[in-house]
C-alpha distance (Angstrom), angle and dihedral (degrees) to the residues before:
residue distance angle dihedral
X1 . . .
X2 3.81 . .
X3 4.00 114.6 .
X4 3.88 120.0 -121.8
X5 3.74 111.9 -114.4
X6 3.45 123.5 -129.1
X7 3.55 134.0 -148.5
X8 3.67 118.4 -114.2
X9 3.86 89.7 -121.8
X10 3.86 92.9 55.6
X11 3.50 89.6 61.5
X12 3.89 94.3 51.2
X13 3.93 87.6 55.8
X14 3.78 109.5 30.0
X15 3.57 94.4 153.5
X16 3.74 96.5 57.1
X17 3.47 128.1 86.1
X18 3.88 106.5 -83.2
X19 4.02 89.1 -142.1
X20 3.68 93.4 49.2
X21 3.60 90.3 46.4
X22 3.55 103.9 48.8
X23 4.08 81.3 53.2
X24 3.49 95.0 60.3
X25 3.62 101.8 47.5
X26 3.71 86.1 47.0
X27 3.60 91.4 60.9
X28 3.84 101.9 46.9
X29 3.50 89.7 50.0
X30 3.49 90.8 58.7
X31 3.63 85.9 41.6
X32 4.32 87.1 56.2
X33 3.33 91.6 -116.4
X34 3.90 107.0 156.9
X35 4.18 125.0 -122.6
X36 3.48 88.3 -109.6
X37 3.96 102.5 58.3
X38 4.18 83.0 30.3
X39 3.96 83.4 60.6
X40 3.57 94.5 48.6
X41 3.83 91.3 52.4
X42 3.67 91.6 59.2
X43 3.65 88.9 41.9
X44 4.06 93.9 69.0
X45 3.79 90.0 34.1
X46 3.62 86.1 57.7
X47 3.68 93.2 42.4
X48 4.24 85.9 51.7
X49 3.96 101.5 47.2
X50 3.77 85.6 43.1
X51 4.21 97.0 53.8
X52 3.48 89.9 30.2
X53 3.93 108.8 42.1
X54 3.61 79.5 -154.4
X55 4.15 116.3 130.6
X56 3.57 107.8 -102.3
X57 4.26 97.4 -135.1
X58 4.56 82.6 60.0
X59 3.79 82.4 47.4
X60 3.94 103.7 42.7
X61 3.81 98.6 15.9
X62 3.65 117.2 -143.6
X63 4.02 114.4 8.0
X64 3.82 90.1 -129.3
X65 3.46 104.5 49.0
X66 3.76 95.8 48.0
X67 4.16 93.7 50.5
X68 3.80 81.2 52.8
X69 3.79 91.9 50.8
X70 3.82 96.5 48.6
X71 4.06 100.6 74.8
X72 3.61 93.1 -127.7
X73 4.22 93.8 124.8
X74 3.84 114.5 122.6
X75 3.50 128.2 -130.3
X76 3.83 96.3 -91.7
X77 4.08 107.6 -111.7
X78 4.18 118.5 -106.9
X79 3.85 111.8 -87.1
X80 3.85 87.4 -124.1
X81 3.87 87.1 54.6
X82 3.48 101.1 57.8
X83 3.69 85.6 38.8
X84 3.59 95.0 63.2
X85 3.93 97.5 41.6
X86 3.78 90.1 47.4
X87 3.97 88.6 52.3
X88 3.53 101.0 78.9
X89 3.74 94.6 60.0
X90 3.89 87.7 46.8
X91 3.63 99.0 52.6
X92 4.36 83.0 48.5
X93 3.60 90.9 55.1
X94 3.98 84.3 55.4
X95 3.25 96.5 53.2
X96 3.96 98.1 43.1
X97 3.62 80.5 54.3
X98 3.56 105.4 53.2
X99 3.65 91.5 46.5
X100 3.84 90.9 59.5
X101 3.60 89.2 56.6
X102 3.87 97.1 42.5
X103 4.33 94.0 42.6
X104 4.39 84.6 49.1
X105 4.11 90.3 57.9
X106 3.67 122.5 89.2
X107 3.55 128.8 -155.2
X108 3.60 124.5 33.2
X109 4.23 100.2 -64.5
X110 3.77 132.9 68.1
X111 3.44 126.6 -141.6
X112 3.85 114.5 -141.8
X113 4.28 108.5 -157.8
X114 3.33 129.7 -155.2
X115 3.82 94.4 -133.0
X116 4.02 85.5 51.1
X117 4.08 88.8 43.6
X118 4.13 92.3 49.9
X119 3.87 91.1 33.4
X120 3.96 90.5 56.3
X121 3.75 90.8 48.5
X122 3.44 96.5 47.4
X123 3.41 111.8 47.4
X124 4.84 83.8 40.8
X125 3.79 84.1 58.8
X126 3.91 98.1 50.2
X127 3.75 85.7 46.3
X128 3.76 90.3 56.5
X129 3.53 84.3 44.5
X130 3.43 103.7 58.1
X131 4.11 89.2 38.2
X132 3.68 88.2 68.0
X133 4.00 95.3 34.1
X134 3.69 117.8 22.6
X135 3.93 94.3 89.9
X136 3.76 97.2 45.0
X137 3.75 87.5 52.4
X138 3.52 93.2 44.6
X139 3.85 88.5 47.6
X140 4.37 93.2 45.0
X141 4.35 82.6 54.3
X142 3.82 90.1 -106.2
X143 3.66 95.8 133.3
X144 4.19 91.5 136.9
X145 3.70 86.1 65.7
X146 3.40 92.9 41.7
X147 3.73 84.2 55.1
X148 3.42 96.2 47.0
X149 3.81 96.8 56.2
X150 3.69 94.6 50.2
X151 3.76 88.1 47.8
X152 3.84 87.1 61.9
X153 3.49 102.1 38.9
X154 4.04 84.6 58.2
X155 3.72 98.2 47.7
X156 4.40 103.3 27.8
X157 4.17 88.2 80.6
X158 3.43 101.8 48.9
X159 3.92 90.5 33.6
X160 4.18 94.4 53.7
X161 4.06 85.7 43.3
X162 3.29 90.8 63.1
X163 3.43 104.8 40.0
X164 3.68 99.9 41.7
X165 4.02 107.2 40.9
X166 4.14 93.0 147.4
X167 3.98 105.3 120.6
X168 3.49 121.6 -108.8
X169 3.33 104.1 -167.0
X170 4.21 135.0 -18.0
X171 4.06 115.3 -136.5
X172 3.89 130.1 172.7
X173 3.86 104.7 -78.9
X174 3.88 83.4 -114.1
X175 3.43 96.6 75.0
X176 3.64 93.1 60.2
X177 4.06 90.7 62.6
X178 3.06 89.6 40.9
X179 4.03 101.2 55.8
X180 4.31 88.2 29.8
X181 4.65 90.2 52.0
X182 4.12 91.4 37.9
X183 3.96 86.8 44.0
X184 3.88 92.6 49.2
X185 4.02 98.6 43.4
X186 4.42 93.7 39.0
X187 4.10 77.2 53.1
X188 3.89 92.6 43.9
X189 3.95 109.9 41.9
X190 3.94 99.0 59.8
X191 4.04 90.1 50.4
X192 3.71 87.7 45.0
X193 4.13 104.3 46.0
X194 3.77 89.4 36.1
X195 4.05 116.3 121.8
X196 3.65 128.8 -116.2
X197 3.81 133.5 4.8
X198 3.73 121.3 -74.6
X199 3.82 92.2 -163.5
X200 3.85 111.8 114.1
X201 3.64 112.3 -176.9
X202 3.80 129.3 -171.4
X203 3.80 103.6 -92.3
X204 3.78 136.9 178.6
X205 3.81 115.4 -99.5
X206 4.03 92.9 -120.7
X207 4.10 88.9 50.7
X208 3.59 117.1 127.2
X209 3.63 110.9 -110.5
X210 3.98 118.4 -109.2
X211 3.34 141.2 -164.5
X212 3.74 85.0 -141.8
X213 4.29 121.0 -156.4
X214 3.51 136.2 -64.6
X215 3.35 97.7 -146.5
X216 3.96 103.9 85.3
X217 3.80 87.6 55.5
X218 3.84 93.7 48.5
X219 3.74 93.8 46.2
X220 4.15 82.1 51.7
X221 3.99 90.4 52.9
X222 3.92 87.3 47.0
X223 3.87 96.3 50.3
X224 4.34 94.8 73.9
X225 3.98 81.1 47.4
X226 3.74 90.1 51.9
X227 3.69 99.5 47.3
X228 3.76 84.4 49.1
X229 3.67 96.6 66.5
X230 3.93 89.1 43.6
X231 4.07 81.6 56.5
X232 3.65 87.5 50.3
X233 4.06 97.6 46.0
X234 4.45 82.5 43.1
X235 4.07 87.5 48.8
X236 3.86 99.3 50.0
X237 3.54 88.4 50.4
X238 3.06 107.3 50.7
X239 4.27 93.5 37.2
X240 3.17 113.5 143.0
X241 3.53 96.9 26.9
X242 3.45 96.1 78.4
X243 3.39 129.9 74.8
């Protein structure tokens, strides 16, 4: 039988309610609060439903409202900084792209559509988009737009494809490797040779301080590379039958 795993942050606070808990931590993450002061939070609510016996949400109130209250929020990151570290990932997901189209084409040209040329665009720029938005919506409460932009980013490719299937333009099929590989490892190399370790996990206030690995973040940049080469293995298969 498979254990249960559980959250750092339950552990810190095994006395609260899990629920109320999981709220909290929520919120101050939103709020850019970082593992370490998060940990100490759940240190002295631990400390409270333990001397007490009382339940933390009659002793806090509501989970949200108290992580607001605590002065833990961040100064929110520049725009043009989350930009930038977001745009490694984006220019991947162009280059997984590309080579789906250019491993699905037989013979020795590619065709470039407009409804693939629009799609592409589309659905990059509401990625940017939500890189530089979706956690200031999600902190404001505007989780229905948030919603309603991922909605579109997952159906506007497929959508313009099929509505648009005139040709734009007609290239060697080489090109189309060559833009899809060159877009995958310009995406790749900055995530990979980049210093440090972004992770910050919910820690105890007495934990030693660490420097932590780099390997979770490099196995992240690898994962759009990954799925690439499963789009390539899925596109020579089916060649031909596509488009």
């Amino acid at each position: 039988m498979s254990k249960t795993h559980t959250p750092s942050w339950a552990q810190l606070a095994p006395h609260a309610e899990p629920a109320w808990v999981e709220r909290l931590v929520t919120e101050l993450r939103l709020q850019g609060a970082s593992g370490r002061d998060i940990g100490s939070v759940l240190a002295e609510v631990e400390a409270h439903a333990v001397d007490s016996g009382d339940a933390v949400a009659d002793a806090f109130g509501d989970p949200v409202e108290y992580a607001r209250g605590l002065g833990l929020a961040q100064a929110e990151e520049p725009s043009g900084a989350r930009l930038r570290r977001a745009l490694p990932g984006i220019v991947q997901l162009l280059g997984v792209m590309v080579l789906g189209i250019a491993s699905s084409r037989t013979g020795d040209s590619m065709v470039w559509r407009w409804g693939f040329i629009l799609g592409v665009i589309v659905l990059l720029a509401l990625v940017a988009a939500l890189s530089v938005w979706l956690l200031r919506m999600l902190r404001d409460g505007s989780r229905v737009v948030a919603g309603i932009l991922i909605a579109v980013a997952v159906a506007a490719t497929p959508a313009l494809i099929i509505l648009l299937p005139n040709p734009a333009l007609v290239t060697e099929k080489w090109v189309g490797w060559v833009v899809g590989v060159g877009a995958l490892v310009i995406g790749t190399i900055p995530q990979v040779v980049k210093p440090g370790n972004d992770l910050d996990p919910v820690v105890a206030p007495w934990s030693p301080r660490r420097s932590g690995s780099r390997w979770p973040r490099i196995a992240a940049a690898l994962a759009l590379p990954v799925m690439g080469v499963v789009v390539v293995l899925i596109g020579l298969t089916l060649g031909g039958r596509v488009g």
